[in-house]
N, CA and C of each residue as an Amber inpcrd file, in Angstrom:
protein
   366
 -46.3450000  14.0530000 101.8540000 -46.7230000  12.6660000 101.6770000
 -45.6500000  11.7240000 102.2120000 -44.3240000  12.1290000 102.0820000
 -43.3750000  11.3600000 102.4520000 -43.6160000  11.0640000 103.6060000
 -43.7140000  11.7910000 105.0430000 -43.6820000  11.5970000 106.5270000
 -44.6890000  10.3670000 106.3560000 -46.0260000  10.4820000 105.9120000
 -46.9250000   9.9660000 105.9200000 -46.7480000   8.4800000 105.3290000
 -46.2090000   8.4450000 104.3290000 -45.7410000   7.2210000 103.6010000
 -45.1620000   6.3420000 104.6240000 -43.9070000   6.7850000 104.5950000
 -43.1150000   6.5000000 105.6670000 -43.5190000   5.9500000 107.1200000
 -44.3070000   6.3840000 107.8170000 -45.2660000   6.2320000 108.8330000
 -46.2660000   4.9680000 108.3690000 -46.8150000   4.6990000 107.3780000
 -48.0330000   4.0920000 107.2450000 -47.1250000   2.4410000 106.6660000
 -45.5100000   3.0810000 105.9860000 -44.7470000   1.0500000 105.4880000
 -44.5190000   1.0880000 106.9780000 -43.7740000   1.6980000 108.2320000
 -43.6000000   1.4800000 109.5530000 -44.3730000   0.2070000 109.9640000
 -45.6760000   1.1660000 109.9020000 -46.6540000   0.5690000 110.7840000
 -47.0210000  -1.0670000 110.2510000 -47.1200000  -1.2610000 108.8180000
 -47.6100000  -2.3800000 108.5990000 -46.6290000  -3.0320000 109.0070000
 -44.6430000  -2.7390000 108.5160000 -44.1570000  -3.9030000 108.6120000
 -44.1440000  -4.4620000 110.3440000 -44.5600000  -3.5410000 111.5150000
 -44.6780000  -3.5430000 112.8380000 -45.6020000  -4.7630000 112.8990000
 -46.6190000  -4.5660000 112.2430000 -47.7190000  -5.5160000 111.9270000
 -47.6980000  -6.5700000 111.6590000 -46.7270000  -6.7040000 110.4540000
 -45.8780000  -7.8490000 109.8630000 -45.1910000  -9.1700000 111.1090000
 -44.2540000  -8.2240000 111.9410000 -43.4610000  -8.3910000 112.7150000
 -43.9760000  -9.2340000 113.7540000 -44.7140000  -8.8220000 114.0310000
 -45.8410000  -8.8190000 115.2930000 -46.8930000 -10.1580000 114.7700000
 -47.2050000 -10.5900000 113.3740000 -47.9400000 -11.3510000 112.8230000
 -49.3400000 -10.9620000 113.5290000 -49.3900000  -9.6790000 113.6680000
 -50.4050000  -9.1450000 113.8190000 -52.1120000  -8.6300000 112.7440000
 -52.7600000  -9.9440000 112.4830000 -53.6410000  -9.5960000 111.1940000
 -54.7860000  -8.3180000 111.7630000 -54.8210000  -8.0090000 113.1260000
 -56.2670000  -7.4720000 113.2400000 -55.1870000  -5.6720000 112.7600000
 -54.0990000  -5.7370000 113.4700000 -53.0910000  -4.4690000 113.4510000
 -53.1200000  -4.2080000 111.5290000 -52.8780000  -5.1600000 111.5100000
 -52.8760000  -4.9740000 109.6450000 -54.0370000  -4.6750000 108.9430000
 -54.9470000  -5.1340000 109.1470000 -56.4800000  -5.4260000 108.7340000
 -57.1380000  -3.9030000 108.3670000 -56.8200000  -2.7410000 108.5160000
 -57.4050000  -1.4950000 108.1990000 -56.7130000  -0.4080000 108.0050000
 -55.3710000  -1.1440000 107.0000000 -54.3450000  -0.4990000 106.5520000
 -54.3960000  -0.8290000 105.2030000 -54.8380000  -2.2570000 104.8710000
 -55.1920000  -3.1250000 103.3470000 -56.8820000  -2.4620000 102.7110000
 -56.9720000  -1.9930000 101.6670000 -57.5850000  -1.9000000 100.9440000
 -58.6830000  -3.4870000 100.9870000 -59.9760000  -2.8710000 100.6540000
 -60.8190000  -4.4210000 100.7130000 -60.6750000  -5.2260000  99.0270000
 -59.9510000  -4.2230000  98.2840000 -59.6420000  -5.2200000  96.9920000
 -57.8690000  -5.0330000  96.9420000 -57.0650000  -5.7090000  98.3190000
 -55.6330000  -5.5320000  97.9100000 -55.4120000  -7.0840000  97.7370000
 -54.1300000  -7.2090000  96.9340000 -53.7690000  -8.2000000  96.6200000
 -52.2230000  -8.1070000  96.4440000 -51.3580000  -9.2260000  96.9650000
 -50.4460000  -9.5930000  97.1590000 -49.9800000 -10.3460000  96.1060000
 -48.9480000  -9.7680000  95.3000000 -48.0400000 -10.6060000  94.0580000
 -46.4720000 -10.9550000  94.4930000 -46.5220000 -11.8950000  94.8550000
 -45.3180000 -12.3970000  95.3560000 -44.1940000 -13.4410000  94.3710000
 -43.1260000 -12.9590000  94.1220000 -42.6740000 -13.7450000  93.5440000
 -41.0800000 -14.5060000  94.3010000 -41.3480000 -15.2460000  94.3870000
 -40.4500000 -15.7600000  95.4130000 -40.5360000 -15.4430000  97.1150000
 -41.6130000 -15.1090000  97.4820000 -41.6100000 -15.0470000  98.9120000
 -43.0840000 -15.6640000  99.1760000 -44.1610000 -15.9590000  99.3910000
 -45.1200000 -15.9240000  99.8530000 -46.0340000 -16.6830000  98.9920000
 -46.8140000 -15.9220000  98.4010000 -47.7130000 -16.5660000  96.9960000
 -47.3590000 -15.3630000  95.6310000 -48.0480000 -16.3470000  94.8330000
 -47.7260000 -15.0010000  93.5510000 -49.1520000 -14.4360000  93.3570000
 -50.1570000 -14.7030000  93.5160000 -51.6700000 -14.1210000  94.2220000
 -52.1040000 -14.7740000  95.3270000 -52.1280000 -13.2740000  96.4900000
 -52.9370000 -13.7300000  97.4010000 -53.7980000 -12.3820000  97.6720000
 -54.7650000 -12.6440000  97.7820000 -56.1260000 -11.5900000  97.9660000
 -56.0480000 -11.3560000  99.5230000 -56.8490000 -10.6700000  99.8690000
 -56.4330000  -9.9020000 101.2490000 -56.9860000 -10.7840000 102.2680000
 -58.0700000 -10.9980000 102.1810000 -58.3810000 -12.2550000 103.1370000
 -57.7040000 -13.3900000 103.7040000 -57.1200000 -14.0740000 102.7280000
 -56.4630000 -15.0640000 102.3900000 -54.5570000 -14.8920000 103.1040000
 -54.4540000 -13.6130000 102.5790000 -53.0610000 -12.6910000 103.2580000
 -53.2130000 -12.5290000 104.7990000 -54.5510000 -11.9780000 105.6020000
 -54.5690000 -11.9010000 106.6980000 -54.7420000 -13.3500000 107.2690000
 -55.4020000 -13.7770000 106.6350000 -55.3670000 -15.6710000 107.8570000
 -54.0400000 -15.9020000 107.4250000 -53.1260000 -16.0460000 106.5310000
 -51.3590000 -16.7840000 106.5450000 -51.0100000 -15.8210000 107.5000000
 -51.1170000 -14.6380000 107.6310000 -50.1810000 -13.6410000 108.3860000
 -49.4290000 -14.2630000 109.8740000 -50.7040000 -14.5030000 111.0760000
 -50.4650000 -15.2700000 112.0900000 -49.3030000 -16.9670000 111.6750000
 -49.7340000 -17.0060000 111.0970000 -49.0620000 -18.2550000 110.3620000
 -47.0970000 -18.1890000 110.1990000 -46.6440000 -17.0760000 110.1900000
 -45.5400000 -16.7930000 109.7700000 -44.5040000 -16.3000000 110.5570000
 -43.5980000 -16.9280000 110.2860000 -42.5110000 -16.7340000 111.5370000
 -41.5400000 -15.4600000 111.1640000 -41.7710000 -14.4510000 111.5730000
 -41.0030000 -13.1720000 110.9910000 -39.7900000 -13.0180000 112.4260000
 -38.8030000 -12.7340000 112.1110000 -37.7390000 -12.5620000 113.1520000
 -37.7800000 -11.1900000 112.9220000 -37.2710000 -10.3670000 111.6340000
 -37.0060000  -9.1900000 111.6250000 -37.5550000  -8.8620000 109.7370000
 -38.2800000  -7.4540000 110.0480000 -38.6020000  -7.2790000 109.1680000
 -38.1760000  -5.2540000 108.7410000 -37.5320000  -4.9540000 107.8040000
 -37.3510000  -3.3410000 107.8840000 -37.3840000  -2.8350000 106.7620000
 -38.1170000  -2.2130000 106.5440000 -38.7780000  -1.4390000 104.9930000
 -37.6800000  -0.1480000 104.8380000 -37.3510000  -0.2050000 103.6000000
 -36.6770000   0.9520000 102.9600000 -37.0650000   1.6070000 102.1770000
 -37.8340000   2.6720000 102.3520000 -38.2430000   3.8850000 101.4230000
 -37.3480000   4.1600000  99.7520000 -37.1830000   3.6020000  99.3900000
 -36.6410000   4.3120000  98.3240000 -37.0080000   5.5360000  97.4870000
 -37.9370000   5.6540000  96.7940000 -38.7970000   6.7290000  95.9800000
 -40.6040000   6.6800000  96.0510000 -41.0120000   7.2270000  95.5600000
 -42.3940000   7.5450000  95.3290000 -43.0750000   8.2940000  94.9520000
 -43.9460000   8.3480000  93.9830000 -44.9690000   9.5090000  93.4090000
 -46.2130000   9.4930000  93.4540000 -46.9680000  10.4060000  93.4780000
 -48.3730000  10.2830000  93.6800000 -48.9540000  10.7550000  92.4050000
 -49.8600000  10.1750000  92.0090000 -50.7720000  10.5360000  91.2860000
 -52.3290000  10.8150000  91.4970000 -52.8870000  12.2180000  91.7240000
 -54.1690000  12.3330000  92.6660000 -53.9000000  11.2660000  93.9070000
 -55.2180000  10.3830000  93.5400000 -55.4230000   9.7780000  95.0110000
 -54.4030000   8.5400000  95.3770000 -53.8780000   8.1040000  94.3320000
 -52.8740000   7.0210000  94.6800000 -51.5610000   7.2440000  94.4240000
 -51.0760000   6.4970000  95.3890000 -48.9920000   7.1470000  95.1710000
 -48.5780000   5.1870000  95.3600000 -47.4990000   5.7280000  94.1240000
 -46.8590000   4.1090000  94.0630000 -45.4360000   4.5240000  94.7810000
 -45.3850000   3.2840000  95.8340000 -43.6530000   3.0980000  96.4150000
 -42.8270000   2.6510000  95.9700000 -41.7090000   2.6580000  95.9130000
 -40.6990000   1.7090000  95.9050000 -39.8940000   1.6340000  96.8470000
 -39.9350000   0.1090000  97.3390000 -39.2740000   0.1070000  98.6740000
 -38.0430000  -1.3210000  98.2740000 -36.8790000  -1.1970000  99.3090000
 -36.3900000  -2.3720000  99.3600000 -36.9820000  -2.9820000 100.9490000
 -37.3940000  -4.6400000 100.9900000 -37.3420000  -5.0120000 102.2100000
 -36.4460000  -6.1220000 102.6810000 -36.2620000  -5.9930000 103.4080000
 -35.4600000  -6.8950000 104.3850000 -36.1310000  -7.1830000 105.2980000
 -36.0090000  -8.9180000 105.1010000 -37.2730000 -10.2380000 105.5560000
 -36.2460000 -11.4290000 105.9440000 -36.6680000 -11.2450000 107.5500000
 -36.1530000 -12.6480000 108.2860000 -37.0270000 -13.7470000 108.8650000
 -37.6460000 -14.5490000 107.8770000 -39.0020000 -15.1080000 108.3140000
 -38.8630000 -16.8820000 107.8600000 -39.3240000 -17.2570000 108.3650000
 -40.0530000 -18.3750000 107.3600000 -41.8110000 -18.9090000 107.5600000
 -42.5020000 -19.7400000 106.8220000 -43.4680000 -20.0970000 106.6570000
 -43.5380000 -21.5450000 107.0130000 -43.6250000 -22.4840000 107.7400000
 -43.2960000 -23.9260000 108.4670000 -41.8970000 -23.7170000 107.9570000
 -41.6780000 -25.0140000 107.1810000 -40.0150000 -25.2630000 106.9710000
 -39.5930000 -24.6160000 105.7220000 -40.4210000 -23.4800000 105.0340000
 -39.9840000 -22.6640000 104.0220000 -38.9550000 -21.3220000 105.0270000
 -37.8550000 -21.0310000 104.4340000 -37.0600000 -20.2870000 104.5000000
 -37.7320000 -19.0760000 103.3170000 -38.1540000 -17.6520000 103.8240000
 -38.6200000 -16.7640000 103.1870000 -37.8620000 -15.4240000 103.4330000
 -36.6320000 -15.4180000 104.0380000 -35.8080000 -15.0580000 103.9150000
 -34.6150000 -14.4150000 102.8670000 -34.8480000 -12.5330000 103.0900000
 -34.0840000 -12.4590000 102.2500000 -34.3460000 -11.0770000 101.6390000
 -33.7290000 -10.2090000 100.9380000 -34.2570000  -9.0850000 100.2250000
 -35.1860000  -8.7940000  99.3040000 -36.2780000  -8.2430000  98.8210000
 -37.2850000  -8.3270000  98.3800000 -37.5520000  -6.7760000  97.8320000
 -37.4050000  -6.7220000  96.4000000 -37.5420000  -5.2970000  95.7520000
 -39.2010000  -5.0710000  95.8490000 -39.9080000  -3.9030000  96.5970000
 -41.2310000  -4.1830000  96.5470000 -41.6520000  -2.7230000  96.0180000
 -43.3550000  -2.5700000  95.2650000 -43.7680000  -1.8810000  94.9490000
 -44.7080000  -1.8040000  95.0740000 -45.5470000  -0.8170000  96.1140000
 -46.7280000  -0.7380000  97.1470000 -47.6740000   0.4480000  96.1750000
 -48.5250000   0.0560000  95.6580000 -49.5910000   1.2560000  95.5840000
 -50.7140000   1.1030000  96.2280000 -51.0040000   2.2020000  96.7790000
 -51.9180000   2.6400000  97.7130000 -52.8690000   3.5750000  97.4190000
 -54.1360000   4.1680000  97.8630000 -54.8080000   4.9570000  97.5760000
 -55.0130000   5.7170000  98.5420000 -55.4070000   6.8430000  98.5250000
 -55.5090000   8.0950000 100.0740000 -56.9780000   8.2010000  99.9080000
 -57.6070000   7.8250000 101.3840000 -58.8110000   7.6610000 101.8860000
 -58.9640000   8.4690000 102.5430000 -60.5880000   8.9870000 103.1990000
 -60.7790000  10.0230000 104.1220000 -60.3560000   9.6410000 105.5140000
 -59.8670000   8.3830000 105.9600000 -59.0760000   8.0330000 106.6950000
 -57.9430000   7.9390000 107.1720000 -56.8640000   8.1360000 105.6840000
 -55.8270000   7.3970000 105.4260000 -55.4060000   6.7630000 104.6980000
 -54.1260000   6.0180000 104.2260000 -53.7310000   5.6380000 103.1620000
 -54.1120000   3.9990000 103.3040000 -54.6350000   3.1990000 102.0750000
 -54.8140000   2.0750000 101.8860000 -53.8820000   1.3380000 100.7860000
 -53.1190000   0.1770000 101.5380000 -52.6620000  -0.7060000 100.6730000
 -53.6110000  -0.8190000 100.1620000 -53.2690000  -1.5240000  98.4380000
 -53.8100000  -2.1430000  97.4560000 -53.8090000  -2.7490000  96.5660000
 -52.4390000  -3.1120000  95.9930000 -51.6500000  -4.0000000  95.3780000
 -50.0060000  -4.0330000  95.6410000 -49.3460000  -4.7110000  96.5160000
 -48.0010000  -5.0360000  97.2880000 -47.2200000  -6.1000000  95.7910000
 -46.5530000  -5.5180000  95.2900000 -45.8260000  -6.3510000  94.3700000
 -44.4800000  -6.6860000  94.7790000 -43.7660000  -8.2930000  94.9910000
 -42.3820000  -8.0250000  95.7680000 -42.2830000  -9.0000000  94.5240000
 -40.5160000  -9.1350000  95.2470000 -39.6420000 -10.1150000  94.3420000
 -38.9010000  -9.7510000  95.0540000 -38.3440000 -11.2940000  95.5280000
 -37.2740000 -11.8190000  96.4660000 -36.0150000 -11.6450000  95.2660000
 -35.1550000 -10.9660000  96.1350000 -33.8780000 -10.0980000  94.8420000
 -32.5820000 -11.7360000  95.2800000 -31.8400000 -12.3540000  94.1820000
 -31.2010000 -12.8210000  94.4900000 -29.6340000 -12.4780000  95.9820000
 -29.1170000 -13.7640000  96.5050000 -28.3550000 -13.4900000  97.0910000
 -27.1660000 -12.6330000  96.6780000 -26.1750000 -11.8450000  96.9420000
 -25.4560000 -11.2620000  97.0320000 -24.2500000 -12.2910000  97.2260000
C-alpha cells in the first residue's frame, strides 16, 4: 500500500502544483471534503475545491509521508505538507499537518476527507 500511497499524495500534490482541477478531478471521491484550518476553507466540498483550485497561486508544493494504516477498504495518512502558495493577496503559505483518508476503489485510491492545519511558524 505504501508505493501506492505514496504515488497517488505525488500525483495530486503535481495536480495541486499545476492548479490542475481536471488532473485532480478523479483522484477526489464524489463525497470528499476539505477541512481546512488555517489554509483554505474549514469546509469545502469537492466541487467547490475544484473551481478555487485554478484560482491559486502554488509556487511549490511537497507532501511528506509520515505513517499510515489501512483499515479494509480505507487507509488514513498522515502527512506533513509544505505549501508555497497564496489565494489573491492571502499568503497560504506554510507547513500544514494533514490527514488524508481515502478509500480503495476498483480503480484506485479515492480522496475523501483531506483534514489540514497550517502548523505554526518555527
Amino acid at each position: 500500500m505504501t508505493d501506492e500511497l505514496v504515488a497517488f499524495e505525488e500525483a495530486l500534490a503535481d495536480a495541486i502544483r499545476r492548479s490542475d482541477a481536471e488532473a485532480a478531478k478523479p483522484m477526489l471521491a464524489e463525497d470528499f471534503v476539505l477541512a481546512s484550518t488555517g489554509g483554505v476553507s474549514p469546509h469545502m466540498p469537492r466541487e467547490e475545491w475544484l473551481a478555487t483550485l485554478p484560482e491559486l497561486g502554488t509556487r511549490a508544493l511537497e507532501p511528506e509521508l509520515l505513517d499510515s494504516r489501512s483499515f479494509g477498504g480505507v487507509t488514513v495518512a498522515r502527512l506533513l505538507v509544505h505549501w508555497d502558495a497564496s489565494a489573491g493577496e492571502r499568503d497560504l503559505s506554510g507547513t500544514y499537518a494533514v490527514t488524508d483518508v481515502l478509500r480503495k476503489e476498483p480503480d484506485g485510491l479515492r480522496l475523501a476527507w483531506r483534514i489540514s492545519v497550517r502548523l505554526p511558524d518555527e
